[in-house]
PyMOL Python script that loads the backbone (N, CA, C, O; Angstrom):
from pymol import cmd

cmd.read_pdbstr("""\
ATOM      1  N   UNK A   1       0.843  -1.187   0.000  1.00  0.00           N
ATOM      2  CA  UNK A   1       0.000   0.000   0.000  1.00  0.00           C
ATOM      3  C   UNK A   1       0.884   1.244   0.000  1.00  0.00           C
ATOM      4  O   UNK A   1       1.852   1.409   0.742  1.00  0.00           O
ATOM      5  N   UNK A   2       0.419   2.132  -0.953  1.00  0.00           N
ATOM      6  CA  UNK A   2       1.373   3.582  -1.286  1.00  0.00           C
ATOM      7  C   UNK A   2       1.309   4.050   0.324  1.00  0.00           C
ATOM      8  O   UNK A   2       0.583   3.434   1.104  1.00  0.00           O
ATOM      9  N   UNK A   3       2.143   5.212   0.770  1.00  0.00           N
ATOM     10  CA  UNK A   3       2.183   6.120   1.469  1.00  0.00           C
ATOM     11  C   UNK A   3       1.069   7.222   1.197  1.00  0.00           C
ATOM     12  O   UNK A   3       0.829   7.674   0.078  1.00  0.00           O
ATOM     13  N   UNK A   4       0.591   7.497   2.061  1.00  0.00           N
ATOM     14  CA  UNK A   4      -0.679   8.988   1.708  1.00  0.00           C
ATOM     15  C   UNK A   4      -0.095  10.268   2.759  1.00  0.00           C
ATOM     16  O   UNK A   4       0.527  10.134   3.812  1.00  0.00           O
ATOM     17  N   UNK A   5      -0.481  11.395   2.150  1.00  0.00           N
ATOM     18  CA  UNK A   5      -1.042  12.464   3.194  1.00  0.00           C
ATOM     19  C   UNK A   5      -2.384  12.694   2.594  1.00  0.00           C
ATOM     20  O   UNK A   5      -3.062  12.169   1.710  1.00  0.00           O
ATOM     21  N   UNK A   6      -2.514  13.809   3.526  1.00  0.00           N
ATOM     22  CA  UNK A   6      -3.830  14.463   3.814  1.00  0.00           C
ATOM     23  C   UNK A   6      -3.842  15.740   2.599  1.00  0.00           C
ATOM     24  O   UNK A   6      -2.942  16.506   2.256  1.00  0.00           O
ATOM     25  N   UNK A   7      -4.821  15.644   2.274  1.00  0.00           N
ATOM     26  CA  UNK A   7      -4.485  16.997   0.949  1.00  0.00           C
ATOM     27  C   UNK A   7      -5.836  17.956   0.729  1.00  0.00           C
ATOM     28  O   UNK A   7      -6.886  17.415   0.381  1.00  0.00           O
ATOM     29  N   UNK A   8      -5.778  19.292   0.927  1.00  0.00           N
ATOM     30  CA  UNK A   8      -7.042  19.958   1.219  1.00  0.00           C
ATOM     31  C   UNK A   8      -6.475  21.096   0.122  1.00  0.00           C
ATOM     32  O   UNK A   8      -5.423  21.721   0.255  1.00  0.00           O
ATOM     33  N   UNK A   9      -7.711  21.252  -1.332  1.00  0.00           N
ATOM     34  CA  UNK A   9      -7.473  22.526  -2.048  1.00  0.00           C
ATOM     35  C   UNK A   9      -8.591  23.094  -1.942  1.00  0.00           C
ATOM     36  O   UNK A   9      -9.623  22.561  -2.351  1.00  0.00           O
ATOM     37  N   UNK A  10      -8.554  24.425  -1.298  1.00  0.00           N
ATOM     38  CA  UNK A  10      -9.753  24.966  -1.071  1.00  0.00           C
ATOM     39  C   UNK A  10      -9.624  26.800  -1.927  1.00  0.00           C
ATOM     40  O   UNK A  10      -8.575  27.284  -2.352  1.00  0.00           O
ATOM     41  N   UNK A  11     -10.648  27.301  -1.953  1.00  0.00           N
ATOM     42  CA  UNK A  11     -10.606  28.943  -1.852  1.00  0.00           C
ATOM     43  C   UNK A  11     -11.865  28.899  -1.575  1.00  0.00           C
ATOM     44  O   UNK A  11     -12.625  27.958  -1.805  1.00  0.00           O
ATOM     45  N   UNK A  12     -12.191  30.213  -0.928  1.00  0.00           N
ATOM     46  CA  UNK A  12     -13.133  31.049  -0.336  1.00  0.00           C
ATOM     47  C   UNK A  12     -14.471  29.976  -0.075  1.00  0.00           C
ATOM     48  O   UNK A  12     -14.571  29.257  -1.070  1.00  0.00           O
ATOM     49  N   UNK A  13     -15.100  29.782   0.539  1.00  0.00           N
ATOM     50  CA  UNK A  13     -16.387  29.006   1.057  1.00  0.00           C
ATOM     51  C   UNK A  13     -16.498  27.787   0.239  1.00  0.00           C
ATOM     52  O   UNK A  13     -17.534  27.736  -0.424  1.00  0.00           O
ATOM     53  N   UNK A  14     -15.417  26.459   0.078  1.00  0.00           N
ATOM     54  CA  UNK A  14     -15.345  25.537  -0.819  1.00  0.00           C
ATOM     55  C   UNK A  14     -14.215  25.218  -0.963  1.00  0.00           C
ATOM     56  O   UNK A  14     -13.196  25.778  -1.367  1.00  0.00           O
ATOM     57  N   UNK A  15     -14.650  23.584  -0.341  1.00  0.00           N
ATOM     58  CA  UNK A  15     -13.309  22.636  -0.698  1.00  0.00           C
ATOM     59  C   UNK A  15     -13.284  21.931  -1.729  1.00  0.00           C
ATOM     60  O   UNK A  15     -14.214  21.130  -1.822  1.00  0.00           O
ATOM     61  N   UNK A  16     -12.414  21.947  -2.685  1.00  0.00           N
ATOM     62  CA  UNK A  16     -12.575  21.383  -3.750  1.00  0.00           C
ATOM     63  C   UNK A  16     -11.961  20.327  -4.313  1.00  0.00           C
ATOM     64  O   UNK A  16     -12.003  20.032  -5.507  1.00  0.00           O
ATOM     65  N   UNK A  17     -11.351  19.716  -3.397  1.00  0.00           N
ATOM     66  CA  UNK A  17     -10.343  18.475  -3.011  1.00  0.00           C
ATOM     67  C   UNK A  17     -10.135  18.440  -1.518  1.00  0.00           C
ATOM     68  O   UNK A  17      -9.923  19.545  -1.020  1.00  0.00           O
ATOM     69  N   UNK A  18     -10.158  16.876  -0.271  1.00  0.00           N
ATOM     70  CA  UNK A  18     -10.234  16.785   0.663  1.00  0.00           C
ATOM     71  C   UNK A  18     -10.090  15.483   1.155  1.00  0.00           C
ATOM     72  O   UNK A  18     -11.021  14.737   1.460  1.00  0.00           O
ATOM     73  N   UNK A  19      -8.936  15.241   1.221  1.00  0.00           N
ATOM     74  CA  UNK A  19      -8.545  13.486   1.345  1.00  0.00           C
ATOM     75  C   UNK A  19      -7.157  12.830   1.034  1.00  0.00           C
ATOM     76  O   UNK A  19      -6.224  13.255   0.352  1.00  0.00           O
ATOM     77  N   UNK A  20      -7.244  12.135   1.455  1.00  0.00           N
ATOM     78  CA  UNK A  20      -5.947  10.829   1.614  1.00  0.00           C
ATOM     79  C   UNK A  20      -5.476  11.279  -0.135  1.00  0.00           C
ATOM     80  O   UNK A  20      -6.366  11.553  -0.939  1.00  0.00           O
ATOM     81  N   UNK A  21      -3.898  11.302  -0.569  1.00  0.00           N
ATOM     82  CA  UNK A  21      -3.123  11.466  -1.287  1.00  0.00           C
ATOM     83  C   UNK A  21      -2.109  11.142  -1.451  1.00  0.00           C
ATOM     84  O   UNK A  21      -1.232  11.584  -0.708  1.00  0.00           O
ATOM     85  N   UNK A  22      -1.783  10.222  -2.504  1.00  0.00           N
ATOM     86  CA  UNK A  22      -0.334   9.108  -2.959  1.00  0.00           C
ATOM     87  C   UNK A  22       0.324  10.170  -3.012  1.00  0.00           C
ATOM     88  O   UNK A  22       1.218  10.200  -2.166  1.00  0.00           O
ATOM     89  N   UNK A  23       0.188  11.962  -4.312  1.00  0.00           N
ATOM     90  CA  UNK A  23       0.762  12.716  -4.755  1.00  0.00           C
ATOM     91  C   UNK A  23       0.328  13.809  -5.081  1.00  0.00           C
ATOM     92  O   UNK A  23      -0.901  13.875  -5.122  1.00  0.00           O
ATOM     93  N   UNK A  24       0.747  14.486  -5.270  1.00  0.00           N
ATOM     94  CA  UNK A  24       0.094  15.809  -5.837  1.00  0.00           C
ATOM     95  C   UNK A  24       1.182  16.775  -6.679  1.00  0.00           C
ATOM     96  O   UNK A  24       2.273  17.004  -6.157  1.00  0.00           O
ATOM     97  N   UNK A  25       0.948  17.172  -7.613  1.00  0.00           N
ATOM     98  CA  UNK A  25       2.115  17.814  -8.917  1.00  0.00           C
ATOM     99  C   UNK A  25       1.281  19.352  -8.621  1.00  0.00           C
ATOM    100  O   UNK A  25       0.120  19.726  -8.458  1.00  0.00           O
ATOM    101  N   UNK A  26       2.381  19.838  -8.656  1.00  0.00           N
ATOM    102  CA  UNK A  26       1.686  21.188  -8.716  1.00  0.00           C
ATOM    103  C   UNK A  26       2.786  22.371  -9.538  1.00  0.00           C
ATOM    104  O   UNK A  26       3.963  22.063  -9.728  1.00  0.00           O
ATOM    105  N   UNK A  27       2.247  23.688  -9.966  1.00  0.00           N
ATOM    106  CA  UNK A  27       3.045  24.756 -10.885  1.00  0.00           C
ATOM    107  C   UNK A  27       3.398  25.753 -10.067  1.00  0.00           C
ATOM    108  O   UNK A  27       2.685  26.747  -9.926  1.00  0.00           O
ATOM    109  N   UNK A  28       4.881  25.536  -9.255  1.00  0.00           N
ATOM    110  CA  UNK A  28       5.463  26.327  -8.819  1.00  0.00           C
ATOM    111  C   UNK A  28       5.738  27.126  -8.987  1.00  0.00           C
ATOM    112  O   UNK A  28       5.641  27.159 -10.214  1.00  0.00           O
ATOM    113  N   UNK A  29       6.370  28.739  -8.462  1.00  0.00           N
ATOM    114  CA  UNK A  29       6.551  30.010  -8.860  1.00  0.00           C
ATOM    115  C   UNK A  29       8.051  29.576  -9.978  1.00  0.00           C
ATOM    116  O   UNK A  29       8.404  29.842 -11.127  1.00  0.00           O
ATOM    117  N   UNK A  30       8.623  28.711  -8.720  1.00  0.00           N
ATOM    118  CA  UNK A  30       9.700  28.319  -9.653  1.00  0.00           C
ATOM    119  C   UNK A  30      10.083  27.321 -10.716  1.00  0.00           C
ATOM    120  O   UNK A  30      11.149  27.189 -11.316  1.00  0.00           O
ATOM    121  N   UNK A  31       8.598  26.444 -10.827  1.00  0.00           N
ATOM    122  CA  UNK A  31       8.487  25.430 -12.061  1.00  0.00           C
ATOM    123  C   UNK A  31       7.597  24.154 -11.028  1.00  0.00           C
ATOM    124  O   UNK A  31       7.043  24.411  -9.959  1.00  0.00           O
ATOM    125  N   UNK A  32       7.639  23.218 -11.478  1.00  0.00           N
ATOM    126  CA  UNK A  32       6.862  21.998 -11.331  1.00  0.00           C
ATOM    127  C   UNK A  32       7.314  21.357 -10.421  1.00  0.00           C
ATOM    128  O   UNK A  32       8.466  21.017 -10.691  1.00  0.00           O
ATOM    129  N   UNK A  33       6.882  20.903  -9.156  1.00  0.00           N
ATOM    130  CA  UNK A  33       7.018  20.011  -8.264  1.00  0.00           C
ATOM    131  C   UNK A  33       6.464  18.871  -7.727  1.00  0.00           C
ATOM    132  O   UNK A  33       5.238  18.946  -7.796  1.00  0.00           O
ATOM    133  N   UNK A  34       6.826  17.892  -7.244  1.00  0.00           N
ATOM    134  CA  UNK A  34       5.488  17.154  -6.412  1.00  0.00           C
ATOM    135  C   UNK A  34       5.593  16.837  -5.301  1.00  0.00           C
ATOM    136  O   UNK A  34       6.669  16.342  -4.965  1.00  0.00           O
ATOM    137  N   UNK A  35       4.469  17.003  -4.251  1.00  0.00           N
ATOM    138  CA  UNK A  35       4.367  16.592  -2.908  1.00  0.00           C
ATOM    139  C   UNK A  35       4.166  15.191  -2.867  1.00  0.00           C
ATOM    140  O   UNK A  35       3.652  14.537  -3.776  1.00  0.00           O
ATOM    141  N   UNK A  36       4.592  14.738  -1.770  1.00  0.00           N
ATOM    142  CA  UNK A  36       4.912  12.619  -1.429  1.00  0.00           C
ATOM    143  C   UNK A  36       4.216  12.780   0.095  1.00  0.00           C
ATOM    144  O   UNK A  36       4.361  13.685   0.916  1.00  0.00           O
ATOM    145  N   UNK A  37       3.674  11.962   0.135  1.00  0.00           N
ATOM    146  CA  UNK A  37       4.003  11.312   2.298  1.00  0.00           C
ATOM    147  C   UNK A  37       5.469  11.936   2.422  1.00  0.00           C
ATOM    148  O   UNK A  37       6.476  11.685   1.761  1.00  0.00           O
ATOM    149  N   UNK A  38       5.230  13.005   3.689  1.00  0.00           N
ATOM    150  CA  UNK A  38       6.483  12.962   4.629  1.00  0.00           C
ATOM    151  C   UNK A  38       7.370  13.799   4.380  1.00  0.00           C
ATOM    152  O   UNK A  38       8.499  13.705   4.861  1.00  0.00           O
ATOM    153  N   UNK A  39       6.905  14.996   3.385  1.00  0.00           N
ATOM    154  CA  UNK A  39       7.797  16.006   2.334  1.00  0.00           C
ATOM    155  C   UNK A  39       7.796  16.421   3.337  1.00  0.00           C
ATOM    156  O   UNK A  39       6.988  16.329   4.261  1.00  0.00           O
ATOM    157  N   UNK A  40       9.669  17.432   3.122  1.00  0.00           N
ATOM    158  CA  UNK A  40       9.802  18.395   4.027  1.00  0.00           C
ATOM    159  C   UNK A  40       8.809  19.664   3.862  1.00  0.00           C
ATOM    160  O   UNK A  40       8.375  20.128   2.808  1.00  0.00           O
ATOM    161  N   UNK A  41       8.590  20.059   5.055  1.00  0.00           N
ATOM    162  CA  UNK A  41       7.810  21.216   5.489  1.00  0.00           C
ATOM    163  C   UNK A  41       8.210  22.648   4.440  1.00  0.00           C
ATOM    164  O   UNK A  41       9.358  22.891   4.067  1.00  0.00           O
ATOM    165  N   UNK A  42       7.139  23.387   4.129  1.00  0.00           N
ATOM    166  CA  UNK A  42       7.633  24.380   3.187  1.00  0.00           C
ATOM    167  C   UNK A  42       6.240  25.417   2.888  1.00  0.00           C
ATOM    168  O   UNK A  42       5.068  25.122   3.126  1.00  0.00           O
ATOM    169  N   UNK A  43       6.688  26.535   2.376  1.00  0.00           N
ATOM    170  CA  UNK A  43       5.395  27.227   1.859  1.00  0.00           C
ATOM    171  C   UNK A  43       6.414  28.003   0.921  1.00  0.00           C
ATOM    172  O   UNK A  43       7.558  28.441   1.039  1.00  0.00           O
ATOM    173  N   UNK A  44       5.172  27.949  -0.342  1.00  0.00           N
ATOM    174  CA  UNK A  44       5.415  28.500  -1.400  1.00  0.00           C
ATOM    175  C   UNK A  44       3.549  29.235  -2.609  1.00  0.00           C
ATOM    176  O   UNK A  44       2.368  28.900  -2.699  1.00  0.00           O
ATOM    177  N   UNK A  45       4.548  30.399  -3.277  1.00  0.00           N
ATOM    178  CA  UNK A  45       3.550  30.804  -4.100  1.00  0.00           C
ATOM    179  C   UNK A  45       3.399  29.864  -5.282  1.00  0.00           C
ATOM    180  O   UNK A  45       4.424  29.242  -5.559  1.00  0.00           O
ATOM    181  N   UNK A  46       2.344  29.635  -6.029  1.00  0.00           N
ATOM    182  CA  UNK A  46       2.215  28.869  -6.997  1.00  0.00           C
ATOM    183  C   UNK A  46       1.831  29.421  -8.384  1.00  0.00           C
ATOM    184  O   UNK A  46       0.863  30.162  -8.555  1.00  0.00           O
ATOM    185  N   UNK A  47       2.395  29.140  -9.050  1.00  0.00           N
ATOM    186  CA  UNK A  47       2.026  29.549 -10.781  1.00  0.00           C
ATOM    187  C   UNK A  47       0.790  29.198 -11.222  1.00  0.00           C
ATOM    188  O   UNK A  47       0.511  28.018 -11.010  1.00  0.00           O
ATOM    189  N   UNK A  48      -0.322  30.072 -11.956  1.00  0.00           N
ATOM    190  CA  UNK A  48      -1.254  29.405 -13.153  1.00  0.00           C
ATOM    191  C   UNK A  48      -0.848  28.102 -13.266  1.00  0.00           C
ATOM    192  O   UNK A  48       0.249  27.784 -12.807  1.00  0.00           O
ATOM    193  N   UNK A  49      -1.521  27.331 -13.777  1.00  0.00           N
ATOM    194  CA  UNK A  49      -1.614  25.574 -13.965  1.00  0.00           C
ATOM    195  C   UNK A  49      -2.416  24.629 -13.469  1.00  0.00           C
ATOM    196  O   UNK A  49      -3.407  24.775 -12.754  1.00  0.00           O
ATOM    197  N   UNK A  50      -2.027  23.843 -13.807  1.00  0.00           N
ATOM    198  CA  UNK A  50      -3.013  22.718 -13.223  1.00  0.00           C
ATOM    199  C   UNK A  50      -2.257  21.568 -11.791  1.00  0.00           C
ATOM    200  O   UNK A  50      -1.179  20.981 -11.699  1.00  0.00           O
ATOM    201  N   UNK A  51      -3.152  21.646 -11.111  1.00  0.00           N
ATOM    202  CA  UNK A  51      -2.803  20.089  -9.971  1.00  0.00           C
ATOM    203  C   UNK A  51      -3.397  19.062 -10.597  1.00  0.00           C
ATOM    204  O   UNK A  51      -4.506  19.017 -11.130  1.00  0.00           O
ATOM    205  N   UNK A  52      -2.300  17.979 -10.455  1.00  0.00           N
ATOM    206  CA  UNK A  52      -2.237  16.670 -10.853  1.00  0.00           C
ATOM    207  C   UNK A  52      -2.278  15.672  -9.884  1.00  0.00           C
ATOM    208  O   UNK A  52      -1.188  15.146  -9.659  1.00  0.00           O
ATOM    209  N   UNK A  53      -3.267  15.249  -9.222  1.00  0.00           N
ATOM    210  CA  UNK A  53      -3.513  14.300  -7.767  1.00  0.00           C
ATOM    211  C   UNK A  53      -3.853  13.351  -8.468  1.00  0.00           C
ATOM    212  O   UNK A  53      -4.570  13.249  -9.464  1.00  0.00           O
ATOM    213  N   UNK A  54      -2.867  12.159  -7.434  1.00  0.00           N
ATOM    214  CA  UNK A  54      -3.443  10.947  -7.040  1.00  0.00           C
ATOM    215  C   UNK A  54      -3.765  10.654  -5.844  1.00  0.00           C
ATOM    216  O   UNK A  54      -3.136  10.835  -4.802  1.00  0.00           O
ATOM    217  N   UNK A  55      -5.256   9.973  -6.113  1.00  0.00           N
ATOM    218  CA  UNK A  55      -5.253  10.418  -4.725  1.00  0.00           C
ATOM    219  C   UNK A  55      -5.518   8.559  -4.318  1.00  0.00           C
ATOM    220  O   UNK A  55      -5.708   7.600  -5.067  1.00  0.00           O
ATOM    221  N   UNK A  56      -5.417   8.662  -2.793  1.00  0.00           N
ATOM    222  CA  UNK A  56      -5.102   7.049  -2.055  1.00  0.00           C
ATOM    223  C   UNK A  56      -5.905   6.435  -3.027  1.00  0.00           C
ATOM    224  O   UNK A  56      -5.183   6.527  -4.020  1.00  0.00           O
ATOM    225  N   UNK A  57      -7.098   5.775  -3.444  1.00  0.00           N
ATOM    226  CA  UNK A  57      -7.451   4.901  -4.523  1.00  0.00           C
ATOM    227  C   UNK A  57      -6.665   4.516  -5.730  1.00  0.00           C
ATOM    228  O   UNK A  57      -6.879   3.394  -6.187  1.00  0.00           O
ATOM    229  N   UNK A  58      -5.738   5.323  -6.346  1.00  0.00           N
ATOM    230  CA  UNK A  58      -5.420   5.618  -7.922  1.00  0.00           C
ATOM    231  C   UNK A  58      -5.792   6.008  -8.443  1.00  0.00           C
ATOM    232  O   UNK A  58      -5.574   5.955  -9.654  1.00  0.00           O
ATOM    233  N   UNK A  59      -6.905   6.908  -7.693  1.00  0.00           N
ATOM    234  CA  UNK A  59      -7.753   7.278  -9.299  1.00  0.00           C
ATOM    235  C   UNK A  59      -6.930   8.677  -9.325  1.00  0.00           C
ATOM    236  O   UNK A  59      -6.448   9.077  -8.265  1.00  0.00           O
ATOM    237  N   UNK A  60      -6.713   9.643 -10.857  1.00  0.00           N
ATOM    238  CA  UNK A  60      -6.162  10.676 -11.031  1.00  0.00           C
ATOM    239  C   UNK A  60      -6.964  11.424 -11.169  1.00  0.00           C
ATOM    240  O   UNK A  60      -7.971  11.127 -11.812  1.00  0.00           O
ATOM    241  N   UNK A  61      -6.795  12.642 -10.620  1.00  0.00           N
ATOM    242  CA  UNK A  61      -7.591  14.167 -10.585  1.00  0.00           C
ATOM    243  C   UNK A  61      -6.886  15.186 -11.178  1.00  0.00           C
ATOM    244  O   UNK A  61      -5.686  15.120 -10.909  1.00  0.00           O
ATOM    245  N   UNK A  62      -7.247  16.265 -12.010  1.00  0.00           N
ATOM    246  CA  UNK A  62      -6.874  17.512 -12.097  1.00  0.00           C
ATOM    247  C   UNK A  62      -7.683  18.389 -11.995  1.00  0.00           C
ATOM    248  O   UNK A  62      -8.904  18.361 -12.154  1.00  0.00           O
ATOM    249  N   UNK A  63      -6.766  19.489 -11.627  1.00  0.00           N
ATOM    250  CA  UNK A  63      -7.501  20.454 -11.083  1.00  0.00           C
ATOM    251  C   UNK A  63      -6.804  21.937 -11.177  1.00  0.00           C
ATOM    252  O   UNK A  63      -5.650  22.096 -10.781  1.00  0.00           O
ATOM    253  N   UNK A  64      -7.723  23.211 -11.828  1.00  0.00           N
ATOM    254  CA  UNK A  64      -6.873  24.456 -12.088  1.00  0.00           C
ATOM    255  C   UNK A  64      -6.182  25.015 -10.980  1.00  0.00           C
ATOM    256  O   UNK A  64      -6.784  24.901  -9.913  1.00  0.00           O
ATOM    257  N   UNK A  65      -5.148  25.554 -10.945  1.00  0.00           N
ATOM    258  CA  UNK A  65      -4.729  26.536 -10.073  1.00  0.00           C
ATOM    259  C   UNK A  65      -4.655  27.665 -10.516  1.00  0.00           C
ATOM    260  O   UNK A  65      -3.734  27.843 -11.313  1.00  0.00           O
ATOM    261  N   UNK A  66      -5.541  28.833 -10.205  1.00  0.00           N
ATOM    262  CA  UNK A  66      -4.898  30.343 -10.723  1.00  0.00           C
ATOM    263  C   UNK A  66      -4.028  30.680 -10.031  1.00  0.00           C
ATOM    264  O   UNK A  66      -3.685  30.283  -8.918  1.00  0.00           O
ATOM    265  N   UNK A  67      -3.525  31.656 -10.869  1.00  0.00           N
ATOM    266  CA  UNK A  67      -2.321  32.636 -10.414  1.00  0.00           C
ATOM    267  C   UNK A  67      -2.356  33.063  -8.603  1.00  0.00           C
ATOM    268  O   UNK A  67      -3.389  33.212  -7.950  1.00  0.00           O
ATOM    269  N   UNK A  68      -1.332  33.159  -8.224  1.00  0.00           N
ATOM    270  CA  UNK A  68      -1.114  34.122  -6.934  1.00  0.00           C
ATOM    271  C   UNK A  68      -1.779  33.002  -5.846  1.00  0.00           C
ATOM    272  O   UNK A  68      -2.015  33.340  -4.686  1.00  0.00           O
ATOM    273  N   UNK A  69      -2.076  31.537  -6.377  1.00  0.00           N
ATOM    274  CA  UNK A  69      -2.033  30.282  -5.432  1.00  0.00           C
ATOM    275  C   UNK A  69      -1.459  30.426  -4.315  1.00  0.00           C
ATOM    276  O   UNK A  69      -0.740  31.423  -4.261  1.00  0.00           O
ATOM    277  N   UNK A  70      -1.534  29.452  -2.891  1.00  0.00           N
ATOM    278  CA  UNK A  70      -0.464  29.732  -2.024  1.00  0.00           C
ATOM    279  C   UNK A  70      -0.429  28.133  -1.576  1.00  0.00           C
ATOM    280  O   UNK A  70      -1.432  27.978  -0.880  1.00  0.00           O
ATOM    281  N   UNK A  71       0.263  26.929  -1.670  1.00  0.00           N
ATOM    282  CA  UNK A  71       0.720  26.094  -1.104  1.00  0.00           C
ATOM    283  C   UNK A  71       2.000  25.514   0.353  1.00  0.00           C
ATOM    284  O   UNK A  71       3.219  25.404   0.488  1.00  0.00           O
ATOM    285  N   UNK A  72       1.034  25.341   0.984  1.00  0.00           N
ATOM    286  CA  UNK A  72       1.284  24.882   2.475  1.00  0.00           C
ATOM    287  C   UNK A  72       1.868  23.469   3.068  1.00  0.00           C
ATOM    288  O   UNK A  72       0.912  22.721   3.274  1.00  0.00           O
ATOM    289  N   UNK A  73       3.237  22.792   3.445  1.00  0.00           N
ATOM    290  CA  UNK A  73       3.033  21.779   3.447  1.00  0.00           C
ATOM    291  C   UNK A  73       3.540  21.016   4.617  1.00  0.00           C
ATOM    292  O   UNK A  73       4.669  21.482   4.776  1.00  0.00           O
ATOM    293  N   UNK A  74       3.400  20.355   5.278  1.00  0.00           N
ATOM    294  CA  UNK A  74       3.804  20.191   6.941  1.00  0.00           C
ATOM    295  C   UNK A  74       2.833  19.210   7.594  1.00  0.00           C
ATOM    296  O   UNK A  74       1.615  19.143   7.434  1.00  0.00           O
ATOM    297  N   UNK A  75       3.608  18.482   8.346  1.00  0.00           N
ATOM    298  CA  UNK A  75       2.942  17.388   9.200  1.00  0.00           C
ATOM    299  C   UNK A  75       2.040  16.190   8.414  1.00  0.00           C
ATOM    300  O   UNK A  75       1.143  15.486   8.877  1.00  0.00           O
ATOM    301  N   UNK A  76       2.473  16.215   7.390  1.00  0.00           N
ATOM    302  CA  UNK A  76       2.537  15.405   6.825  1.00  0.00           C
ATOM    303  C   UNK A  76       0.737  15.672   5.708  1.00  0.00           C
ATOM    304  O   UNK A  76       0.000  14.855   5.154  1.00  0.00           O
ATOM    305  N   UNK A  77       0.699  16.812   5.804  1.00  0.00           N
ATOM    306  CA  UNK A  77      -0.386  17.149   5.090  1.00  0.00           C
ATOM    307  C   UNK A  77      -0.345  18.480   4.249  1.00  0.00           C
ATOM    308  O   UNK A  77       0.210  19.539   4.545  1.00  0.00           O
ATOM    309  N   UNK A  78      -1.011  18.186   3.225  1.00  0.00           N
ATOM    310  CA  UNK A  78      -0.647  19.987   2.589  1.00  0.00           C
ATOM    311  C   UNK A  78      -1.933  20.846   2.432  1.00  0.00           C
ATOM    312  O   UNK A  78      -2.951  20.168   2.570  1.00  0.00           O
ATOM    313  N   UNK A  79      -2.142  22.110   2.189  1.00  0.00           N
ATOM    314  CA  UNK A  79      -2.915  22.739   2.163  1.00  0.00           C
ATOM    315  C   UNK A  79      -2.500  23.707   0.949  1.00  0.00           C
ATOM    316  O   UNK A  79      -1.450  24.334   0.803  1.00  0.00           O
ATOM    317  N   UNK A  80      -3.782  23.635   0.012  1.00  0.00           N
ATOM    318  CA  UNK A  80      -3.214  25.110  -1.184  1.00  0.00           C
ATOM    319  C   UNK A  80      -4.778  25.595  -1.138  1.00  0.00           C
ATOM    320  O   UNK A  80      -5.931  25.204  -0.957  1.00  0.00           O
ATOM    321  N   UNK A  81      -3.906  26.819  -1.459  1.00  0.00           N
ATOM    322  CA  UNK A  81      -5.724  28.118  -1.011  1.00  0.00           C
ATOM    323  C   UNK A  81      -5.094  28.787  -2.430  1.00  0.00           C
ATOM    324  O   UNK A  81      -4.057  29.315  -2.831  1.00  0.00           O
ATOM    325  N   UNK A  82      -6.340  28.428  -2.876  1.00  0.00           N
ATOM    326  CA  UNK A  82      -6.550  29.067  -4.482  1.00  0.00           C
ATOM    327  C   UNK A  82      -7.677  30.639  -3.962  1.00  0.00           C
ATOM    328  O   UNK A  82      -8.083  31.419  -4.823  1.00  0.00           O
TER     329      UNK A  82
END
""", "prot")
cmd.dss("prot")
cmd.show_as("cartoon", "prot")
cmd.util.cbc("prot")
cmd.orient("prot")
C-alpha cells in the first residue's frame, strides 16, 4: 500500500479536493514540483496551472490553479488556497 497524506485545495467558502493522497504535482513560482508522504515542510507561491492528484485509490484528478495560489506543506499534510 502507497504512502498517503492528507491533501485539502480549497478557496473562499469551498473545498474542492479533501482526502488521503499518494501525490500531488503542482506549478510552482519556480516550475513543477510534487508533494509525497512525509515532504519536508515548506510554503510557497504557486504559478497558473493545473494540480495533478493521485489520490489514495489511484484514481487521477486535475484540477486548475490560478495565479497568486499559495501552497502549504507540513505534518505530513498539505494545504493550497486558491
Amino acid at each position: 500500500m502507497a504512502h498517503t497524506f492528507h491533501l485539502t485545495i480549497a478557496q473562499v467558502g469551498q473545498n474542492i479536493f479533501d482526502g488521503e493522497a499518494v501525490s500531488v504535482t503542482l506549478p510552482g513560482a519556480d516550475g513543477i514540483f510534487t508533494v509525497m508522504a512525509n515532504h519536508e515542510a515548506f510554503v510557497t507561491p504557486l504559478a497558473e496551472g493545473e494540480a495533478k492528484i493521485e489520490d489514495a485509490q489511484g484514481t487521477k484528478h486535475s484540477i486548475h490553479i490560478p495565479a497568486y495560489s499559495i501552497a502549504e506543506i507540513s505534518n505530513n499534510q498539505a494545504t493550497i488556497i486558491l
